[in-house]
C-alpha positions in Angstrom: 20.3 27.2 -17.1 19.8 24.0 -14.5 21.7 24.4 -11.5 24.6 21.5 -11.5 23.4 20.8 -7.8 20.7 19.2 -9.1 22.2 16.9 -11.4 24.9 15.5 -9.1 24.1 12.8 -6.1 26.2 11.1 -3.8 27.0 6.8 -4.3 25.4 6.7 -1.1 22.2 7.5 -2.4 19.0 5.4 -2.7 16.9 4.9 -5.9 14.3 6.8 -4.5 16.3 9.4 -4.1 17.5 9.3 -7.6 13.8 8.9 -8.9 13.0 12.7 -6.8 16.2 14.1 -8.8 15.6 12.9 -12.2 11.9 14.1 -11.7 13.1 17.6 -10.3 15.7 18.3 -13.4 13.6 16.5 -16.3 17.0 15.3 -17.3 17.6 11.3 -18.2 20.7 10.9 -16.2 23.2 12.3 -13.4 26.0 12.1 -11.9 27.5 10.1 -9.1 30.1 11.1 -6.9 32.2 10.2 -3.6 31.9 12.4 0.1 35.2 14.5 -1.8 32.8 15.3 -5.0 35.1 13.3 -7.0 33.0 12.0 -10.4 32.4 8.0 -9.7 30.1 7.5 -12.7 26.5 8.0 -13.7 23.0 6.6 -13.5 20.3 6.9 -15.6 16.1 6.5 -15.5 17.0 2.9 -17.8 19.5 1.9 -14.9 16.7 2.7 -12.0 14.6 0.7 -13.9 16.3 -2.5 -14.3 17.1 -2.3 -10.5 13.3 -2.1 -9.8 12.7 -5.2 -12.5 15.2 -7.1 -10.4 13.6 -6.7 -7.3 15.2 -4.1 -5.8 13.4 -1.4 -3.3 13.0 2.3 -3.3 15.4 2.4 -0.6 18.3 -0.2 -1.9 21.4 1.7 -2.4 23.0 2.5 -6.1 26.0 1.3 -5.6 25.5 -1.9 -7.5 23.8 0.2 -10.3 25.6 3.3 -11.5 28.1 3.1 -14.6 31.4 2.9 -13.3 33.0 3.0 -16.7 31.2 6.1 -17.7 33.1 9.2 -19.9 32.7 12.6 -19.4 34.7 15.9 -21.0 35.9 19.3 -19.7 33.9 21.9 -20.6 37.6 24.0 -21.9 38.8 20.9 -23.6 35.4 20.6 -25.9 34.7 22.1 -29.2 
């Protein structure tokens, strides 16, 4: 089992530091969250990579690049 630490990163982040994560947990996406670890959206390898297509650096924030509009489920509510 992955620990959930490793999935989660804060909207502060850089897209370095979201290419060291994704690398770490072998996983295509995580999940974004505020200073409170309240869920903000998520981010996946496909959105670091149209950031880096548009120019973007290694240390540019992810802000402008994480889904805001992005579902997720409770794990009690989900059969």
């Amino acid at each position: 089992m992955k620990n959930i630490k490793n999935l989660i990163l804060k909207d502060g982040s850089t897209i370095k530091e979201v290419l060291e994560l994704l690398k770490l947990n072998g996983e295509k996406s995580l999940v974004v969250v505020d200073g409170k670890n309240k869920f903000l959206g998520t981010i996946s390898d496909g959105d670091i990579r149209r950031a880096l297509l548009k120019g973007q650096k290694l240390s540019s924030k992810i802000t402008k690049y994480y889904q805001k509009k992005s579902y997720f489920f409770y794990k009690n509510n989900y059969t």
